[in-house]
N, C-alpha and C positions, 0 to 999 in steps of 0.2 A: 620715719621722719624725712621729710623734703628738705633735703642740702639747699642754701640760698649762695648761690656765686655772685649777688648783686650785678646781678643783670652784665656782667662784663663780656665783650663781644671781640672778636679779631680783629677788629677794627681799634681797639683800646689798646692795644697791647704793642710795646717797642719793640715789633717787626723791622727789619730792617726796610727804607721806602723804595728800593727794585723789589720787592717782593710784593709790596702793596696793589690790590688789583687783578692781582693772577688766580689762575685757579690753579690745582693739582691734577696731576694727570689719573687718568682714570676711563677703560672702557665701563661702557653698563654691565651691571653684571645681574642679568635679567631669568627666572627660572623657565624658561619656554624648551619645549620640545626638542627646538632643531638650533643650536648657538652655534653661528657662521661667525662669531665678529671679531675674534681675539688669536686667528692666525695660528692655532694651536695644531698639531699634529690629532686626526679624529680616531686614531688607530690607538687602544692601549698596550701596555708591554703584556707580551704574555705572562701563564703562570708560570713557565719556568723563568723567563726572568725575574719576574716577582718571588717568585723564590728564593733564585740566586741574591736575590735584594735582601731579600730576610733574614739572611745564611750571613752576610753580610754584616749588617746590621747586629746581629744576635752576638756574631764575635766578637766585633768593634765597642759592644753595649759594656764590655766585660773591664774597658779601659777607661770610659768615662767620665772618673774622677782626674783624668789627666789630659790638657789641653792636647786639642789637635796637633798633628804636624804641621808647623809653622809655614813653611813654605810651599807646603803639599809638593812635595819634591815627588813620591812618584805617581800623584797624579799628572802632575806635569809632562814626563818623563812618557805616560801614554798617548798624554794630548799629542806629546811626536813625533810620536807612533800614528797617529790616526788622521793627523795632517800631512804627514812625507816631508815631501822638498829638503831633504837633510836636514830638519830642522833638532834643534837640542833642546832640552830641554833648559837649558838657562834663556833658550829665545821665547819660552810661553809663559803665561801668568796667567792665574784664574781667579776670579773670583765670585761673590753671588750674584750670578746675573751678568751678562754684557751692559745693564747700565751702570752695577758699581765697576765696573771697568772701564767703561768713560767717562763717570764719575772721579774715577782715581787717574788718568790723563788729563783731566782738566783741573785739576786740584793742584796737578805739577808743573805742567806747561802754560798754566789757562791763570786766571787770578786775576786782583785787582792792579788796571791797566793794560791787561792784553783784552785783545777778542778772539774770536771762532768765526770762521764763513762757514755755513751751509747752504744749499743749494734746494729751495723748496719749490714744487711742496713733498717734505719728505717727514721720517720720523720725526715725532712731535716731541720726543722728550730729550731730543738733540739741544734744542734750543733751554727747555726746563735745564736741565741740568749745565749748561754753561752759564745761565745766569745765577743757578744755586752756588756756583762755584764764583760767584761776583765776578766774573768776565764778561765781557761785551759780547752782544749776538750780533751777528751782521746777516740779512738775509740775503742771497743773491736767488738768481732766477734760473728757473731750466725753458726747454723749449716747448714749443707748443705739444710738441712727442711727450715731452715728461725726461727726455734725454738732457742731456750736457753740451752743449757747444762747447769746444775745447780754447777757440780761441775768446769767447765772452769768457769762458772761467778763468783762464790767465790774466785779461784784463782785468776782473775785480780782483785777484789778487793782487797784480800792480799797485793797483788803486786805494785798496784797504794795508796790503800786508798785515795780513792777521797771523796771528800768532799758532792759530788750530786750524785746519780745514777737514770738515766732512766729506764724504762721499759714499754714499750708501749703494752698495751693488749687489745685488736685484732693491730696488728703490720700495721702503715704504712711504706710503700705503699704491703707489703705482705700479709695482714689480717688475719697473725698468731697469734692466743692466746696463754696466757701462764698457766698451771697448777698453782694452789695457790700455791703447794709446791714448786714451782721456785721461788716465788717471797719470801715467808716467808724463802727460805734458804739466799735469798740476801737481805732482812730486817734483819735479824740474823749479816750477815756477814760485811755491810756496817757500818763506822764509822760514817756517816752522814745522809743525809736525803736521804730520797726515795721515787721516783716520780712516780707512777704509772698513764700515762696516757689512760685511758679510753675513749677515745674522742667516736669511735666506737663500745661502750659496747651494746647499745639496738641491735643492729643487731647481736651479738652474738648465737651464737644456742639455746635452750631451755634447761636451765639445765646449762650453764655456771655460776661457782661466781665469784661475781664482787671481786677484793681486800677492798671492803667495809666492809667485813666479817673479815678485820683483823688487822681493826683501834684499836682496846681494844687490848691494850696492847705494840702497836707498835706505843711510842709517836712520831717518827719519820719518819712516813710514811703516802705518802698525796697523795691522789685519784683525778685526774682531768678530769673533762667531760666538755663538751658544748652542745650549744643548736642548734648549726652548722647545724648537720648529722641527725639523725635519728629524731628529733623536727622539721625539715624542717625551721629553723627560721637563717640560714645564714646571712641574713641584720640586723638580730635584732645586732650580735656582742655580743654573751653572753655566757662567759666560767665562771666555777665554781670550785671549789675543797670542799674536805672534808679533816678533818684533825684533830687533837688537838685544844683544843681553845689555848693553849698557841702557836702554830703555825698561827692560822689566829691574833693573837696579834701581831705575830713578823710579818707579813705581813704588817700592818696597818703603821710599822715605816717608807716604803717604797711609799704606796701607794699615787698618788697625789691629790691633796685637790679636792672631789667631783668627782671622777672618771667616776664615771656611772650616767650618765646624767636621769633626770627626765623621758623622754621618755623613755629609754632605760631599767631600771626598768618596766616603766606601761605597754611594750609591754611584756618583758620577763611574769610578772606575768598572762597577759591575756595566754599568752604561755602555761604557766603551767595548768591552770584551764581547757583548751583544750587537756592535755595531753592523752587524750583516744585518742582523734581523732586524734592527728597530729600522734602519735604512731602507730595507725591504718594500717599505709602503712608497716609496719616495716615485716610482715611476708610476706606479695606479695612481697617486695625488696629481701629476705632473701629465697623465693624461685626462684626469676628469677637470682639471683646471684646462687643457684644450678643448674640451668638450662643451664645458663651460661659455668661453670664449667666443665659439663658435656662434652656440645656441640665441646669446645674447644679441651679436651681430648679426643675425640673420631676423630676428625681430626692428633691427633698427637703432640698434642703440650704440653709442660712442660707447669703444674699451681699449682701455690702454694694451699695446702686447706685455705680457706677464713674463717673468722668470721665476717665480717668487711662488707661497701657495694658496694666492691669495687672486683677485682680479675686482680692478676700479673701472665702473661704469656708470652712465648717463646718458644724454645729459637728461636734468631733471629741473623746471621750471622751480617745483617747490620739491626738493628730495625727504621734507620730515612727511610730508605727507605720503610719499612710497615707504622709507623705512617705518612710519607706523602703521601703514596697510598691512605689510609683512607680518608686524611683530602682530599684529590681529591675528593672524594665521598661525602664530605660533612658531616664527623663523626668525631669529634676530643676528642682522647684519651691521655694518658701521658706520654711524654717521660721520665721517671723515675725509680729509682731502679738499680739494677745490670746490666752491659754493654748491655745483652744479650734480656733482658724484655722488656716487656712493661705492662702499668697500664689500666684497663677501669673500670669506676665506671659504679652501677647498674643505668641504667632509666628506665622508663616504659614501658611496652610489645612493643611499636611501635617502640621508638628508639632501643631497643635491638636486634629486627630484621633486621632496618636498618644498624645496627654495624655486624650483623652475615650475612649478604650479602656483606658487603661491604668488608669485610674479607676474603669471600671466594673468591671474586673477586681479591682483592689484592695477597692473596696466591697463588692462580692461574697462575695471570702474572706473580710473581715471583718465580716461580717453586718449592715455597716451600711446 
């Protein structure tokens, strides 16, 4: 029997009207050969991790019938361990993903009547999630680098005073880092809180500082990473922050009862205990992304410098028509960023060649 919904459509239904018009976020999630497009680590955990994960798991399976640890106190407790900087563990929060973590920052600081500055073009679900949290989006601009002018960023803070300011360091989808004194001039200059997200710090160069370095003294400023990217543990769902303990307090008012499921925990901490290995790939990715780099710029093509494991280039007259030459080939990259770009995250020497073939190919037929 076919269910009749009388035809009722999203458009029928009492959405709230800042929602009206948008879309959801979402890469493609395409079955091809060679997926370049979702920034993932290409390296999986070994079997003895996997193991230890199972090991894990199998003990933890045994408790089940009773709610996680609420505050995942000693996950926490590793996270800092694995960040330094004396940090304690009442200074970290976790929870699924780095976007419910800025999800639960804007839910506290953020609301009906403040806004958020970010600085595009940068991660896209910066902006989704502060208008889900019904706060005001304010976009401000970077430079033609993809960098921050220190003194345009104070000026639009002036000028808006917003209530949140982003600042992504190594920048999606560009993999522009930003000098500390950008950000300690826009911790100075904001009336609110200040988000420095981190997501892509371990793949930064050698010799990059994290904003970690400038938690003492800035009770208003909160570092966020995951275990997404450079940890290779994207299924686990485990983003983090560092902060003030009175900032992971005011999170807690927000957060929902038991968040981080029992598993989810027992994996993230085997995660951690792994961290040499899983880490291990982080300077092969960090040279095939120079290499990258290079390759592209020596055919001619505009690329932003990278920190990140990821690298945006162009320019491209019409770019759907190179990202579906690509995906003809069996390579799928991101249509993302400024009209003219496009995005490829780093994968392993095989895919990388099948991307740098399949490009030249593409460039080829299209005379560029």
């Amino acid at each position: 029997m076919t269910l009749d919904f009388g035809g009722i459509t999203l458009a029928d239904l009492p959405i709230r009207d800042d929602l009206r018009g948008r879309s959801p976020y979402g890469a493609p999630q395409i079955d091809v050969p060679v997926r370049l497009n979702t920034n993932e680590n290409p390296y999986p955990p070994s079997p003895e991790l996997a193991a230890d994960v199972a090991e894990a798991v199998r003990r933890d399976a045994l408790t089940l019938n009773r709610y996680p640890d609420r505050d995942a106190s000693a996950l926490r407790a590793d996270l800092a361990d694995y960040l330094g900087h004396d940090l304690t563990p009442d200074q970290v929060w976790a929870a699924n993903g780095s976007n419910e973590i800025l999800q639960q920052i804007l839910q506290v600081f953020g609301g009906a009547g403040r806004s958020a500055l970010g600085f595009e073009p940068s991660y896209s679900m910066h902006p989704i999630i502060t208008v889900g949290t019904a706060t005001e989006w304010i976009p401000g601009a970077r430079d033609e680098d993809f960098g921050i002018d220190p003194d345009a960023a104070v000026a639009a803070i002036e000028r808006h005073r917003p209530d949140v300011v982003f600042l992504t360091s190594p920048n999606n989808p560009t993999g522009t880092a930003l000098p500390l004194e950008a950000i300690e001039r826009v911790a100075r200059a904001a009336p609110g809180m200040v988000i420095v997200d981190e997501a892509y710090f371990e793949f930064a160069r050698t010799g990059t500082p994290s904003a970690l370095t400038l938690l003492p003294g800035n009770p208003r400023l909160i570092v966020t990473r995951t275990m997404s990217k450079a940890f290779a543990m994207a299924g686990t769902r485990l983003g983090y922050l560092a902060a003030h303990p009175a900032v992971v307090e005011a999170l807690q008012l927000v957060r929902l009862p038991y968040h981080l499921s029992t598993l989810t925990q027992a994996t993230a901490r085997v995660a951690l205990a792994h961290a040499k290995e899983l880490l291990g790939t982080v300077d092969a990715l960090r040279a095939e992304r120079d290499a990258t780099v290079d390759w592209l710029r020596a055919r001619g093509l505009d690329v932003a410098d990278s920190d990140a494991n990821f690298v945006l280039f162009g320019r491209f007259a019409d770019r759907r028509a190179v990202w579906e030459g690509l995906l003809e080939h069996g390579v799928l990259i991101r249509e993302v960023g400024p009209p003219e770009w496009l995005r490829v995250s780093i994968g392993t020497g095989e895919e990388m060649a099948a991307f740098r073939a399949a490009l030249t190919a593409v460039l080829a037929r299209e005379g560029a």
